[in-house]
C-alpha positions in Angstrom: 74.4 110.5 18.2 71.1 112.1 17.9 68.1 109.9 17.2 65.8 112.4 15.3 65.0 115.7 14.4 62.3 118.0 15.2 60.5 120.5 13.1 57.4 121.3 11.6 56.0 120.6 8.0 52.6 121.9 6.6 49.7 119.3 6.4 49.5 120.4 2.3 53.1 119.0 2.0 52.5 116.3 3.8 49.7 115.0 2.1 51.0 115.5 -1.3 54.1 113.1 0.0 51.4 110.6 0.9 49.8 111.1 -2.6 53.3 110.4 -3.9 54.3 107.5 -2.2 57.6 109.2 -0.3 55.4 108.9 3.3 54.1 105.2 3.5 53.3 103.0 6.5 55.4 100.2 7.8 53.8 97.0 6.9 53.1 96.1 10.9 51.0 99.6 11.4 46.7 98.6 11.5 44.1 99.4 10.1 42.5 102.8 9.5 39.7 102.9 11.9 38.8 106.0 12.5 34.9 106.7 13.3 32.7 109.7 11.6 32.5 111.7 14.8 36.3 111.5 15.1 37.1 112.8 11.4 35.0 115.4 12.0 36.3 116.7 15.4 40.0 116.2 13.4 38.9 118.7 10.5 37.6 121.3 13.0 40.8 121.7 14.5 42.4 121.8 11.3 40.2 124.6 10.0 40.1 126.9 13.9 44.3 125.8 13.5 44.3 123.8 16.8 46.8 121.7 17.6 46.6 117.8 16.6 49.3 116.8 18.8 52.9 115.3 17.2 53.4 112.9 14.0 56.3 110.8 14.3 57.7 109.3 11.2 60.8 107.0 10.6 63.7 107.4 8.0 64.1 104.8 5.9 67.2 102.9 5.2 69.0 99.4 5.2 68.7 99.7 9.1 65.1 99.5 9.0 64.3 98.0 5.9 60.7 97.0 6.2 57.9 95.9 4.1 55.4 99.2 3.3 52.0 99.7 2.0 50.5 103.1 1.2 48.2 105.2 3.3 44.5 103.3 2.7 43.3 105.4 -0.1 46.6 106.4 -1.7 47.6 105.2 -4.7 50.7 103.1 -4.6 53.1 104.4 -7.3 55.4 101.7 -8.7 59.0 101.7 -8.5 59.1 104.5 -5.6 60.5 103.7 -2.9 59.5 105.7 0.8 61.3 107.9 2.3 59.2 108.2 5.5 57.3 105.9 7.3 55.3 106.7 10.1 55.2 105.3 13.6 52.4 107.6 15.0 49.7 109.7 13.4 48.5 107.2 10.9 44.7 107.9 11.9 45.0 111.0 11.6 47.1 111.5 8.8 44.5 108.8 7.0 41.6 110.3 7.4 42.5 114.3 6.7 44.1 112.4 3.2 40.7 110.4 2.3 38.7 113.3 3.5 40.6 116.4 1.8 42.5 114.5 -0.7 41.1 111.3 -2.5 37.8 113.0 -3.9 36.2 109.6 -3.1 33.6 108.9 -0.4 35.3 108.0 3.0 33.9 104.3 4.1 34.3 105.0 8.2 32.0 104.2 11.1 29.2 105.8 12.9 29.0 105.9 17.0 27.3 102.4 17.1 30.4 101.2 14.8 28.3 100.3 11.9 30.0 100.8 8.8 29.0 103.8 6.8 29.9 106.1 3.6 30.2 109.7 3.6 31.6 112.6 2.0 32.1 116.0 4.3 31.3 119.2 4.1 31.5 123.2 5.8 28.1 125.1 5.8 29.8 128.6 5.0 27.0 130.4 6.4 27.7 128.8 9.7 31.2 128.8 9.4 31.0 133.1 8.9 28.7 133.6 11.8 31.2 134.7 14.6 28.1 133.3 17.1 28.1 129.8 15.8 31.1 127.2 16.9 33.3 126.3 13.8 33.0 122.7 14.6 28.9 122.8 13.8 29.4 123.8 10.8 31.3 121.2 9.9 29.0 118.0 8.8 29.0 114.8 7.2 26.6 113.0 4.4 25.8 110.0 3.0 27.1 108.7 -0.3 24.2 110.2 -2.3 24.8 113.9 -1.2 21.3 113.8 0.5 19.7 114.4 4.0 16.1 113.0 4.0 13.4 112.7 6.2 9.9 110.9 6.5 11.6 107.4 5.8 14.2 109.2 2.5 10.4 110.4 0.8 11.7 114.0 1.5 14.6 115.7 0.5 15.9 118.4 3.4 19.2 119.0 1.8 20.5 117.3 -2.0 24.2 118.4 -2.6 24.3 115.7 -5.7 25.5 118.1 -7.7 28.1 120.9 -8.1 25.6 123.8 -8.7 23.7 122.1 -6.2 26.6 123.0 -3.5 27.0 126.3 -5.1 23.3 127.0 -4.5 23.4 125.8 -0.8 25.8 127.6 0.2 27.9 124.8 1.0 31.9 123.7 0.9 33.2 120.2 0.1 36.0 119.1 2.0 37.3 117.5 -0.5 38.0 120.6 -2.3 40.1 122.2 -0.1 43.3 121.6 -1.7 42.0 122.6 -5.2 40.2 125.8 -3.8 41.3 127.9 -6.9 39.5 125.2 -9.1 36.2 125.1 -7.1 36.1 129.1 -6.7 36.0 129.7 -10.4 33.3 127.5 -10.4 31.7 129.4 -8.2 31.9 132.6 -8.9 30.8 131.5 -12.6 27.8 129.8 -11.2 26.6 133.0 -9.2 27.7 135.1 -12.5 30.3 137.0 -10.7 27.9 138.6 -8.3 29.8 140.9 -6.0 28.4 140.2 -2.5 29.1 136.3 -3.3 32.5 136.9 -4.4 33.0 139.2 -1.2 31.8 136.7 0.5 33.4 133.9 -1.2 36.8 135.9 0.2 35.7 136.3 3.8 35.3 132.2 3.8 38.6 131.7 2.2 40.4 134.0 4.3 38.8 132.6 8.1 38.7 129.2 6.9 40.6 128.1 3.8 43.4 129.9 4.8 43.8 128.1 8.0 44.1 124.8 6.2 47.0 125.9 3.5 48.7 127.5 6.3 48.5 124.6 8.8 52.1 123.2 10.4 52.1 119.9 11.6 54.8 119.3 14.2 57.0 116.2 13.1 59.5 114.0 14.9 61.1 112.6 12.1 63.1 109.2 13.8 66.9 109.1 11.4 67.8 106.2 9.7 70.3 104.9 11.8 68.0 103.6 15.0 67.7 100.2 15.7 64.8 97.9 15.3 64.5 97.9 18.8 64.3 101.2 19.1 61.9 102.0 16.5 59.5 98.9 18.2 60.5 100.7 21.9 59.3 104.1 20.0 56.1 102.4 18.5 54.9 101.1 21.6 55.3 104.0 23.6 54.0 107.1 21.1 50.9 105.0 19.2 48.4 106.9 20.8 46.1 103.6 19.5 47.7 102.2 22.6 48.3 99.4 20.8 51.5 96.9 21.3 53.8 95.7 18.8 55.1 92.1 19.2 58.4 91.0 17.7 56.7 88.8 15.1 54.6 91.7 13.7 57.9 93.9 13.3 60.0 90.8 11.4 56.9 89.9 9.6 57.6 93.6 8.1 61.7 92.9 7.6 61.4 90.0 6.1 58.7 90.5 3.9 61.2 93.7 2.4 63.7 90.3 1.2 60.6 88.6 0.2 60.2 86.1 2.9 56.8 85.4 4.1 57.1 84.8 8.3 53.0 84.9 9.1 52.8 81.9 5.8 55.6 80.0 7.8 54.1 80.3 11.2 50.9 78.5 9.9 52.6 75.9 8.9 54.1 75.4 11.9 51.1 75.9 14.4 49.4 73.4 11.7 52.4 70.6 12.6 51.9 71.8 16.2 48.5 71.1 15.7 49.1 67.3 16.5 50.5 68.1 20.1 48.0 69.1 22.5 51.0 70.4 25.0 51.8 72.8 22.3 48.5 74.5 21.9 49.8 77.6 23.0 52.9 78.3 22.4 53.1 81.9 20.2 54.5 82.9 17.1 56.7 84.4 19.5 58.0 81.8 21.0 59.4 80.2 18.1 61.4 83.3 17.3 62.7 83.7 20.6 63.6 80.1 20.5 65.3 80.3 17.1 67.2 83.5 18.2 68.4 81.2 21.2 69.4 78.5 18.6 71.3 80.7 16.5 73.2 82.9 19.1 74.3 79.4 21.0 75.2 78.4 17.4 77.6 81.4 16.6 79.1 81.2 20.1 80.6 77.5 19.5 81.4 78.1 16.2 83.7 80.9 17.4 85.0 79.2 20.2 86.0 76.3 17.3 87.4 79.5 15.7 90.0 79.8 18.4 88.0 83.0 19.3 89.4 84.5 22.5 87.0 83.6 25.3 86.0 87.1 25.9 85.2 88.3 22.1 83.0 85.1 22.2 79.7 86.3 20.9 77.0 86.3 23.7 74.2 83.9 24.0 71.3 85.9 24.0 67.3 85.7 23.4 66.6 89.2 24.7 64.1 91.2 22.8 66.7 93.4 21.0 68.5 90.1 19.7 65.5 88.8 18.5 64.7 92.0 16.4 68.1 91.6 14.8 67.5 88.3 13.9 68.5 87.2 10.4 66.0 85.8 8.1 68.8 83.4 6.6 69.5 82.3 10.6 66.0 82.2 11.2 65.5 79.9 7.8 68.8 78.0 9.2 67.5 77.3 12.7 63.5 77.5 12.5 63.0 73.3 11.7 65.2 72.3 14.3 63.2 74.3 16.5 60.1 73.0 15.6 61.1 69.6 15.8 62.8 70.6 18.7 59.5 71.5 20.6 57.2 68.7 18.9 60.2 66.1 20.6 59.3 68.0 24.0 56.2 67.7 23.4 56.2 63.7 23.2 59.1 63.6 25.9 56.4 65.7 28.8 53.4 63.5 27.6 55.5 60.9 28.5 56.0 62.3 32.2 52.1 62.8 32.1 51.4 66.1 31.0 49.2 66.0 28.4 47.7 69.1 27.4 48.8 73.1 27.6 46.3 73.8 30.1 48.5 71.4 32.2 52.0 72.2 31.6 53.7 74.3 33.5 55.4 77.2 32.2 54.9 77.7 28.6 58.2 79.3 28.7 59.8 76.4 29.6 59.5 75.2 26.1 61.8 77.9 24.2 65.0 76.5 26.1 64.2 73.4 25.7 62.9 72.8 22.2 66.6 74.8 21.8 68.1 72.2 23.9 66.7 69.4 22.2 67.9 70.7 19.0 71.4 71.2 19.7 71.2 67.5 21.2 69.6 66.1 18.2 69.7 61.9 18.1 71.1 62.3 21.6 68.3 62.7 23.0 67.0 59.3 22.2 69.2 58.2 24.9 67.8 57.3 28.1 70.6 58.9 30.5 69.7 62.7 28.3 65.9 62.4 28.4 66.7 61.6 32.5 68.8 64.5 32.9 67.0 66.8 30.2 63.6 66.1 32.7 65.4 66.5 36.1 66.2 70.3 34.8 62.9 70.7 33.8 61.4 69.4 37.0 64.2 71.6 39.1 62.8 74.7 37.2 58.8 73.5 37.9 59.4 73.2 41.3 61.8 75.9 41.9 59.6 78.1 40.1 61.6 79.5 38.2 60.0 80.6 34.8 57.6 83.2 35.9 59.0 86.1 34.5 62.4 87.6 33.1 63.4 84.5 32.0 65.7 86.0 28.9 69.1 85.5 31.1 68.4 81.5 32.6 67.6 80.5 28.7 70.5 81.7 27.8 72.7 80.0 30.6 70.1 77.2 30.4 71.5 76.3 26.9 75.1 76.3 27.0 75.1 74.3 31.2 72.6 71.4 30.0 74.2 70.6 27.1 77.6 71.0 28.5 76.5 68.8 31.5 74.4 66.2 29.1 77.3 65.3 26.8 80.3 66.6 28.1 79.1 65.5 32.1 79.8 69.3 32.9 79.0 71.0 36.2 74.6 71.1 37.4 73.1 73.7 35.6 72.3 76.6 37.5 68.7 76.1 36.9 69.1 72.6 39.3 71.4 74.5 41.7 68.6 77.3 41.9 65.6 74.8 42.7 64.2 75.0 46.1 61.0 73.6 47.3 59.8 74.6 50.6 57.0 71.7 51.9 54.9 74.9 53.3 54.5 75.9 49.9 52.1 72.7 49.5 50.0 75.0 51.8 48.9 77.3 49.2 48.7 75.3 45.9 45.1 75.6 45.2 44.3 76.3 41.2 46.4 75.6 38.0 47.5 79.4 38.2 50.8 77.2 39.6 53.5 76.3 37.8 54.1 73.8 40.9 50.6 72.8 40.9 50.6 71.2 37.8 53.8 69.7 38.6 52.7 68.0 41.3 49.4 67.0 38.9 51.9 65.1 36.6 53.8 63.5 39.3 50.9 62.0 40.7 49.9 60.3 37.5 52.9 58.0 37.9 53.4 54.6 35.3 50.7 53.1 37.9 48.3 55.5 38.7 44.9 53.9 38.0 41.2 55.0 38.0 39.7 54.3 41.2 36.4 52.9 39.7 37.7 51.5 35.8 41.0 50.3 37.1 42.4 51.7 34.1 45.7 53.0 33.8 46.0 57.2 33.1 47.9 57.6 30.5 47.7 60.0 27.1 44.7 58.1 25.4 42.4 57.3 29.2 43.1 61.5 30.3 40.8 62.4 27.1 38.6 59.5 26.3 37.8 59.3 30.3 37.7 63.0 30.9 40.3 63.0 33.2 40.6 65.6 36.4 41.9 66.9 39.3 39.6 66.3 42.0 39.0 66.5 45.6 39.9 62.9 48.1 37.9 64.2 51.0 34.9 66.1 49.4 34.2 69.6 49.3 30.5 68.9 51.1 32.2 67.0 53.7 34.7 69.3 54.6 32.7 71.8 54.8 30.0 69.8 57.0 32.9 69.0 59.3 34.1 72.4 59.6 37.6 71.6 57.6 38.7 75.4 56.7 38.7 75.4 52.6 42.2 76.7 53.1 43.6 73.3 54.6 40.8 70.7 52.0 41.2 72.9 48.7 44.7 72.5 48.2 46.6 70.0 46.3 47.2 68.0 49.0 43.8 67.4 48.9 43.1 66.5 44.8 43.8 63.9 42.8 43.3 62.7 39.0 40.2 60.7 38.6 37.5 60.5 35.9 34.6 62.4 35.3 32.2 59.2 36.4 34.6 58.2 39.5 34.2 61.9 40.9 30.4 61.8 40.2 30.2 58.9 41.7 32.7 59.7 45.1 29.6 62.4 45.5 30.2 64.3 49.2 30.4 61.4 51.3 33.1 60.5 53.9 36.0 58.4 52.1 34.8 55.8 54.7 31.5 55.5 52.8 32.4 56.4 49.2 35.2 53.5 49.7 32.4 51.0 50.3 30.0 51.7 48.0 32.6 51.9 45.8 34.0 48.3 46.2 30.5 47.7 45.1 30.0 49.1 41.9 33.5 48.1 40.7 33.0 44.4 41.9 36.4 44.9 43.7 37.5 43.4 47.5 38.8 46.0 49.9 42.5 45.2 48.8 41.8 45.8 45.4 41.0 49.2 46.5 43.5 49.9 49.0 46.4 48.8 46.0 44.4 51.6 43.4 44.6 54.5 46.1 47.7 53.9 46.9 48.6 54.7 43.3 47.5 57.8 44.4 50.4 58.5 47.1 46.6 57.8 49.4 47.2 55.3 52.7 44.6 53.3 52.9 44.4 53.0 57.1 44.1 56.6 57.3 42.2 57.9 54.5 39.2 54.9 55.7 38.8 56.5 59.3 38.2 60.0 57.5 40.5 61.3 59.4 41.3 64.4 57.4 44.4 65.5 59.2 46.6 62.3 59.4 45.8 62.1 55.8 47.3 65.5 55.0 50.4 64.7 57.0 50.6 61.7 55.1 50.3 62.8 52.3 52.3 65.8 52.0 55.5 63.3 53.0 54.4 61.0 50.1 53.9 64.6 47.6 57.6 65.7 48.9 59.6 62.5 48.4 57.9 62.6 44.5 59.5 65.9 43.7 62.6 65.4 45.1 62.5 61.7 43.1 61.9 64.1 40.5 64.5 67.2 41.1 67.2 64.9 42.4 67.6 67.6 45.6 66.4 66.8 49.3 64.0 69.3 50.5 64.4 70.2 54.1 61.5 69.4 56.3 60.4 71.6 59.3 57.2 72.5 60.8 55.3 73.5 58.2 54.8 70.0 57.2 52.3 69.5 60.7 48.9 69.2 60.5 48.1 73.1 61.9 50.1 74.6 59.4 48.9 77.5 58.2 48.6 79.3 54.9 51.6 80.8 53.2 50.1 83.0 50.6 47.4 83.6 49.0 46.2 82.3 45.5 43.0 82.7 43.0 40.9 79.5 44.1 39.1 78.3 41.6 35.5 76.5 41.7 36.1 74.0 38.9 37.4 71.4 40.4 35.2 69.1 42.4 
């Protein structure tokens, strides 16, 4: 089937179907924000007919039924429905209409993007003079007609008036398409002189001419395409450059049956408000999660149907089912997925992460919040909420969320909850999970998923503060400015000649307070240890049970012996995530104290 159709149409047509309403703008297109300079350069190769590349416009139908506006500075007839709507050459298209068409001043920008007013005209002295470029004689002024200098006190050029153009010499470009009008005029102002009307002619038949002749090449998209095409299409033609997310294009369809999405989203990031986890998960997300929902949703309720396993609709949350999602399933499906996310959002503070600078993968959120949902009061139990956070660790640790993660949501749904309530087979997500202990090697900055893993699981039930004693938990992470920081210091390593690839890793770091770093300083744990059984009024013993809360052995860490501690550690670090993923990882030499680095990562400087 073919897509579109190509041809040409004349800019004079093509405005006038602006000025009618039958070409209008999908309600996801921008703003018009083309600059003075730019409208110019536009109507010079209008006038010298050079090319001003391809205008694509889509055919409206039920297919792509979309909110529209008019072109800014059309009027917006009632009642009329679009036929086009277009997908590229809205700048272009907007400012030859304000320009030629509105007879109203154009409100654009100058080079320094200050806002500005100004109507346009053609110096037909200039434009005659086969030594002067077309293009200079093509200007712009302000909203009075006037050019001044000497602070406005003098008056260079005042077109305020009709006869005032007439006696200039000079052409509004707003007049172009009622020439026939304006050259009466003139020729009634000049009292029908015959070298004015000669060369009145000469200027309408080098530069009027042009315009009334001028064919626009069109791509005209049919009716028939999908959403997903006309988005694909969007994205790649806009010369703005300028992407279109899958929110932006439903806000448009489901505006055209009266529903407004961006209203609904605001409500929703104002419930999400209250969960700091959830600080940035996207408009997006929500309908990716929802299409998940709904597509799981119509799968089961086929296979109740006695639907033949292989006509069983797929489970999908690929871009193109999310573009052909229903505003009734969307309606349907979008509370239980934002309770469905606010409930992971209190189940993952409870495994210690607390914010969304700390958790994970973002992305990890969509299939569960859709999870949770099709779990409902099951998840309450504490068997699910076990199982639920053994995939999610599996898929931390395994690293499996990073991209192209359309296809594991989709299997993600129907294995969990086939393995929560129905004790099913381990989700492929678990089966895929594996941690190598070299990787420990090159954990250095939160740009890793397994990094902030690792960061939850070491503020276990009894992870305390080194110098409050107090336990870290939701309310102490804020109120004590809570951290990953360094056990042996950054100072001391580097005064002991400790490569930062083997002290700034994970290994390495540890939560603590803002005041218990400051106070640990760049002394040797040996010294810091001391001073600090000081200030806290603690005995040695006290100490040795608050480090070890912190997967730290006390013997080693107190003869600074930087080394043994990283072998002892990284043992302690492993057995945590397999406690966590439920899967043995396989030791081998990687784990010794002159490993090496794996791969590299971004390092970043703030963390002490």
């Amino acid at each position: 089937m073919e897509t579109f159709d190509s041809t040409k149409k004349g800019l004079s047509e093509l405005l006038n179907d602006i000025s009618k309403g039958k070409i209008q703008l999908p309600d996801f297109q921008r703003g018009w924000v083309w600059d003075d300079n730019r409208i110019k350069g536009l109507l010079a190769s209008v006038i010298k007919s050079y090319p001003i590349s391809v205008v694509t416009l889509l055919e409206t139908g039920d297919n792509v039924s979309f909110k529209t506006k008019p072109v800014e500075g059309a009027p917006a007839p009632e009642g009329i429905k679009p036929e086009y709507l277009i997908l590229d050459g809205q700048q272009r298209l907007t400012s030859l209409y304000q320009a030629i068409v509105t007879n109203k001043v154009v409100k654009t920008r100058n080079a320094k993007g200050y806002e500005i007013l100004r109507w346009y005209y053609i110096d037909m002295r200039k434009a005659m003079d086969p030594n002067v470029d077309l293009e200079e004689a093509i200007f712009s002024i302000n909203e009075n007609k006037l050019i001044t200098t000497n602070l406005g006190r003098d008056i260079v050029l005042d077109l305020s008036t009709q006869e005032k153009e007439f006696e200039n010499l000079m052409y509004p470009v707003c007049m172009i398409d009622e020439y026939s009008e304006w050259r009466w005029r003139f020729e009634k102002y000049w009292d029908y002189n015959p070298e004015k009307i000669k060369f009145l002619s000469e200027f309408e038949r080098y530069v009027i001419n042009n315009y009334s002749h001028y064919d626009v090449p069109v791509i005209a998209m049919k009716k028939e395409n999908s959403k997903e095409a006309v988005c694909q299409v969007f994205e790649k033609v806009n010369t703005g450059g300028v992407s279109l997310t899958v929110f932006e294009l439903l806000t448009a369809t489901y505006a055209a049956s009266g529903f407004d999405l961006k209203h609904d989203w605001e409500a929703i990031k104002n419930k999400f408000s209250k969960a700091k986890v959830l600080k940035l998960t996207s408009n997006t997300d929500i309908i990716q999660a929802v299409t998940l929902l709904s597509t799981y949703m119509k799968r089961v309720e086929a296979q109740q149907n006695g639907v033949d396993s292989e006509k069983l609709p797929a489970v999908s949350a690929k871009r193109k089912n999310m573009l052909e999602l229903k505003v009734d399933d969307y309606e349907q499906y979008r509370d239980m997925i934002a309770d469905g996310f606010m409930t992971a959002a209190k189940i993952l503070v409870d495994n210690h992460i607390f914010s969304a600078r700390d958790l994970p993968y973002t992305s990890q959120l969509i299939p569960m919040s859709a999870i949770i949902a099709v779990l409902g009061d099951n998840i309450n139990n504490l068997g699910t909420k076990k199982k639920l956070m053994r995939w999610f660790w599996c898929g931390v640790f395994g690293e499996l969320y990073g991209s192209a993660n359309e296809t594991r949501y989709a299997l993600d749904i129907q294995q969990v909850i086939d393995w929560v309530l129905n004790n099913g087979s381990e989700p492929q997500t678990i089966y895929d999970a594996i941690f190598s202990p070299s990787r420990l090697n090159t954990l250095r900055s939160r740009n890793s998923a397994a990094y902030k893993g690792i960061y939850a699981l070491l503020m276990d039930e009894n992870t305390k503060d080194w110098l409050s004693g107090s336990k870290i938990d939701n309310m102490t992470y804020f109120d004590e400015s809570i951290d990953i920081h360094h056990i042996f210091p950054k100072h001391w390593c580097e005064g002991n000649h400790i490569p930062r690839d083997d002290y700034d890793t994970i290994v390495n770091k540890t939560p603590l307070s803002k005041g218990t770093n400051i106070f640990v300083g760049g002394e040797a744990p040996s010294k810091y240890l001391v001073r600090l059984e000081k200030r806290a009024e603690a005995s040695t013993d006290e100490i040795n049970d608050l480090l070890c809360t912190h997967l730290i052995n006390p013997k080693v860490i107190r003869t600074d012996d930087f080394y043994a501690f990283v072998a002892d550690r990284k043992e302690q670090i492993l057995k945590r995530i397999e406690q966590a993923t439920g899967k043995t990882i396989v030791r081998d030499a990687t784990i010794n104290s002159d490993e090496g680095v794996f791969a590299e990562e971004v390092i970043s400087d703030e963390e002490d």
